[in-house]
Backbone as JSON Lines, residues from 0, in Angstrom:
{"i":0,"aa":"X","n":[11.15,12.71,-1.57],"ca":[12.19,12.21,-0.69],"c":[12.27,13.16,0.52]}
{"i":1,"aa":"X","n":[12.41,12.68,1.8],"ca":[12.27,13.54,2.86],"c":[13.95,14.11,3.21]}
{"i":2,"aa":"X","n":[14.16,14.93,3.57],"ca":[15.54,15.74,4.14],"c":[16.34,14.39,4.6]}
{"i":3,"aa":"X","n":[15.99,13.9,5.75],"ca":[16.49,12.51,6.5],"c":[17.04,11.75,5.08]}
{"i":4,"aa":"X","n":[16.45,11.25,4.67],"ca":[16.71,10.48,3.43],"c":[17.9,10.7,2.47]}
{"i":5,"aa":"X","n":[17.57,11.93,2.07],"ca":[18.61,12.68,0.95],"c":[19.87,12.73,2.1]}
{"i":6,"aa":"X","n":[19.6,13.05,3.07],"ca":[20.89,13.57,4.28],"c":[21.79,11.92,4.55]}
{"i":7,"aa":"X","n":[20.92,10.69,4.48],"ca":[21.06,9.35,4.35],"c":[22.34,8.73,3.03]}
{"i":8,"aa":"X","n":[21.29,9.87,1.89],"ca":[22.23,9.06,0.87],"c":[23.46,10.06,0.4]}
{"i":9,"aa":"X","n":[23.49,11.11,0.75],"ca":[24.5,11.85,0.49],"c":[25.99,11.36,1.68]}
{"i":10,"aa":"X","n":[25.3,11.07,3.13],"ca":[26.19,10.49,4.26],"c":[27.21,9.1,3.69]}
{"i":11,"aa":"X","n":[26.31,8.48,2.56],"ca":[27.15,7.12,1.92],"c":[28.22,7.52,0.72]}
{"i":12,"aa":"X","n":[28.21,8.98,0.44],"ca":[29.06,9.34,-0.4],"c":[30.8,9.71,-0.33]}
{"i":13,"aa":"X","n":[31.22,8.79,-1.25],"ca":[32.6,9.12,-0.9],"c":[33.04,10.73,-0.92]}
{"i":14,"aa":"X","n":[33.14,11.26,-1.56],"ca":[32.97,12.85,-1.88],"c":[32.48,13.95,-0.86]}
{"i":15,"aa":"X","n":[31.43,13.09,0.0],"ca":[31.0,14.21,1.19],"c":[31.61,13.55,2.21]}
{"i":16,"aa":"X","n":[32.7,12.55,2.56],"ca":[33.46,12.08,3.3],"c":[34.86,13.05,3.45]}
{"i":17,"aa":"X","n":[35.48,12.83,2.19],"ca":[35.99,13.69,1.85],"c":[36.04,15.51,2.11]}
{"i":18,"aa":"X","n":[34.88,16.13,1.84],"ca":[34.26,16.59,1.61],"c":[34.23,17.65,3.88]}
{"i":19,"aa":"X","n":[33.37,16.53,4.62],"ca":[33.83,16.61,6.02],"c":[34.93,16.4,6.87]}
{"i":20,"aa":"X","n":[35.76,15.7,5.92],"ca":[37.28,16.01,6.46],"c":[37.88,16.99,6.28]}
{"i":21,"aa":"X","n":[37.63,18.0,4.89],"ca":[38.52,19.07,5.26],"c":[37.38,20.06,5.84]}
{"i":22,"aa":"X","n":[36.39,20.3,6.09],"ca":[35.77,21.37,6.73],"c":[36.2,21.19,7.92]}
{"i":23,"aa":"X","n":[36.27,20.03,8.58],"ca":[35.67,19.94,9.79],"c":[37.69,19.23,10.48]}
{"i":24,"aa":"X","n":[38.3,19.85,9.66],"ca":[40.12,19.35,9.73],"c":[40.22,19.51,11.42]}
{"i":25,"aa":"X","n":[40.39,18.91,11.91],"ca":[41.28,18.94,12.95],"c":[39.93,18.88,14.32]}
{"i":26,"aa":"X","n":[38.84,19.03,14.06],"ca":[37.92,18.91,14.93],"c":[37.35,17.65,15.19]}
{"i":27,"aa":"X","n":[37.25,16.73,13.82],"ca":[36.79,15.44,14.18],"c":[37.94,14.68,13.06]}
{"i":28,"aa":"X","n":[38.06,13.12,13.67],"ca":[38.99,12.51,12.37],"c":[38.49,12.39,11.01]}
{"i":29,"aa":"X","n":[39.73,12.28,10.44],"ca":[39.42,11.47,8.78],"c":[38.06,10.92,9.03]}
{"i":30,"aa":"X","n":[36.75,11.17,7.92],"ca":[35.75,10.8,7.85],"c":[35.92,9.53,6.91]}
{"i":31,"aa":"X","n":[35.51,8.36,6.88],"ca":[35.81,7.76,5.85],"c":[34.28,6.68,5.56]}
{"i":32,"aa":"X","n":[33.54,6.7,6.38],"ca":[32.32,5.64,6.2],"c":[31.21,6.44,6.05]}
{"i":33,"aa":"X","n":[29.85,6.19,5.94],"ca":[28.57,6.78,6.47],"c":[28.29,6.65,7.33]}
{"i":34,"aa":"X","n":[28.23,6.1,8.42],"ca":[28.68,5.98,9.58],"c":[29.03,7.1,10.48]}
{"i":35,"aa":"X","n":[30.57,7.58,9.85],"ca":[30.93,8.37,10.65],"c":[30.42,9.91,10.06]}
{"i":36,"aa":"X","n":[30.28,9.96,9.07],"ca":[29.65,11.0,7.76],"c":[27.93,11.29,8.74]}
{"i":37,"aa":"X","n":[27.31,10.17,9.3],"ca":[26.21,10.3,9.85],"c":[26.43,10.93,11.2]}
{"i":38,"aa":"X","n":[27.41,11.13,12.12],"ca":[27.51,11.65,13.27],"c":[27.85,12.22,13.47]}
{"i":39,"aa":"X","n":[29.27,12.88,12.12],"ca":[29.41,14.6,12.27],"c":[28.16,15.22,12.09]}
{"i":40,"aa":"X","n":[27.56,14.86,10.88],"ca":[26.35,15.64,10.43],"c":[25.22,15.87,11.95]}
{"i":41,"aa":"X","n":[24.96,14.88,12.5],"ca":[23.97,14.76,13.41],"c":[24.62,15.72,14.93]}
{"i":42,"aa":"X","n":[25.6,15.92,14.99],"ca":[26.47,16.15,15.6],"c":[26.65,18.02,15.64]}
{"i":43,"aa":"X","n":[26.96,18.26,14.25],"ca":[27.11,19.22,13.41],"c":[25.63,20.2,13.77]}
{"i":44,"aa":"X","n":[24.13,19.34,13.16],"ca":[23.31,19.6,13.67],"c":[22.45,20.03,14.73]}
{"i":45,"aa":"X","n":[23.16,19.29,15.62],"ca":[22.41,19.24,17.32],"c":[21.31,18.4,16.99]}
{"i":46,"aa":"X","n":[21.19,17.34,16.71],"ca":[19.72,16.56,16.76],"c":[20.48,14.86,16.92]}
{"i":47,"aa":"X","n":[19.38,14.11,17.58],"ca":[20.35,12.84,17.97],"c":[20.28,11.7,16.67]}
{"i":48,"aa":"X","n":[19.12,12.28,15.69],"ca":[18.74,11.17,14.59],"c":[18.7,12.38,13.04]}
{"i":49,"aa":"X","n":[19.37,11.79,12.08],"ca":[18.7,12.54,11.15],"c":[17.53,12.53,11.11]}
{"i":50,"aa":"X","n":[16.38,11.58,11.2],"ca":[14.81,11.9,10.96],"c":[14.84,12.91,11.67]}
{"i":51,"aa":"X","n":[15.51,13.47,12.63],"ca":[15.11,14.72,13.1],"c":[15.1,16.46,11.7]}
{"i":52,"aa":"X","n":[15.9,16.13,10.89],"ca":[15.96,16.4,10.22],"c":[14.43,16.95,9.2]}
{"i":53,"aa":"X","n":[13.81,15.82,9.48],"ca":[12.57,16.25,8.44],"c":[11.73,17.44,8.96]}
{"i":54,"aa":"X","n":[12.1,17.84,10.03],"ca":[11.11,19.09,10.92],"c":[11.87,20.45,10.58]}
{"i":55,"aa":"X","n":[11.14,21.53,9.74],"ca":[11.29,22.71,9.73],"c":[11.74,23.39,10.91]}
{"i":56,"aa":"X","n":[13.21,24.16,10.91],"ca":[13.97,24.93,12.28],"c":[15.23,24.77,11.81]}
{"i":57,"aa":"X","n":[16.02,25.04,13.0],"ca":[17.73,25.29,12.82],"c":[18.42,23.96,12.54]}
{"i":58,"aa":"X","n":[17.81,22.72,13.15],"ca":[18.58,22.26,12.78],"c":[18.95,21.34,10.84]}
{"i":59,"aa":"X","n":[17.25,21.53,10.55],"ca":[17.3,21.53,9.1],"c":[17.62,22.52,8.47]}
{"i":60,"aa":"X","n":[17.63,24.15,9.23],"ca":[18.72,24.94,8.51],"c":[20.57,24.69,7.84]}
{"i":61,"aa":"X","n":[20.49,23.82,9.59],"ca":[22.46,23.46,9.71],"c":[22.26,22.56,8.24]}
{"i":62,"aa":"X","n":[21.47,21.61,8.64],"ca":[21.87,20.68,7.37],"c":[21.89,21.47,5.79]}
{"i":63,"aa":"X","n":[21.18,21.92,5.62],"ca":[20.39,22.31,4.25],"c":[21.93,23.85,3.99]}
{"i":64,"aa":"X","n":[21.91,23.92,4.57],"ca":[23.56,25.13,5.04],"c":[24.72,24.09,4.2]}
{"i":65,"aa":"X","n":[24.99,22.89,5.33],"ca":[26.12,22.15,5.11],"c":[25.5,21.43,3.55]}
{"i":66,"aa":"X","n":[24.58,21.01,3.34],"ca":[24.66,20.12,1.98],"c":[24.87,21.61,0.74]}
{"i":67,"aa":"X","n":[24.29,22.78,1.12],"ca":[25.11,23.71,0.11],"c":[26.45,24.24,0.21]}
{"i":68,"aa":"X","n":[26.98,24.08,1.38],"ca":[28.43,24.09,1.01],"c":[29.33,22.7,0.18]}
{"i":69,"aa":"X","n":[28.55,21.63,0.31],"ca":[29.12,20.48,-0.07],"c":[28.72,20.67,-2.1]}
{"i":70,"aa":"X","n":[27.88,20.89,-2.21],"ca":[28.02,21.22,-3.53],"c":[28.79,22.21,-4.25]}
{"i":71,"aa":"X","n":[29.16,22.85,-3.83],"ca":[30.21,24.37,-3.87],"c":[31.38,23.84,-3.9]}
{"i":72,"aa":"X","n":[31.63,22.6,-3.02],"ca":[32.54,22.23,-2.58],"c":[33.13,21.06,-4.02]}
{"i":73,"aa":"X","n":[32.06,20.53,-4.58],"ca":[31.52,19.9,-5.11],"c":[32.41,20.42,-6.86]}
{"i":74,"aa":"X","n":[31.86,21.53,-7.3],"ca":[32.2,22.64,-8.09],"c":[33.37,23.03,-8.05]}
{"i":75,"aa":"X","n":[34.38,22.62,-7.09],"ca":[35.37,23.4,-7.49],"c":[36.85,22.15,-8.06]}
């Protein structure tokens, strides 16, 4: 499964909706779709598409960063 992908199906999750509303409190609204879950992230990132995502650098650092805080997040 490529980064883009996993970054795809985790964006449809209620939990990482959740999840970007309170990190991201007061900077962007209530997250509530994949949709909008897709444009903090992309956003979050600096890249205009997740497939950007599948290329080794910072901005698959940001992601691969944010999906381990979301499991942490996840854990508690």
């Amino acid at each position: 499964m490529t980064t883009a992908s996993f970054c795809a199906m985790t964006c449809a999750e209620g939990g990482f909706h959740v999840f970007l509303t309170e990190k991201f409190d007061g900077i962007w609204p209530v997250c509530t779709t994949k949709e909008q879950a897709a444009e903090i992230v992309t956003t979050h990132c600096g890249v205009d598409s997740r497939r950007e995502l599948n290329t080794k650098g910072p901005e698959q650092d940001l992601w691969l960063s944010l999906q381990a805080e979301y499991k942490d997040w996840l854990r508690t």
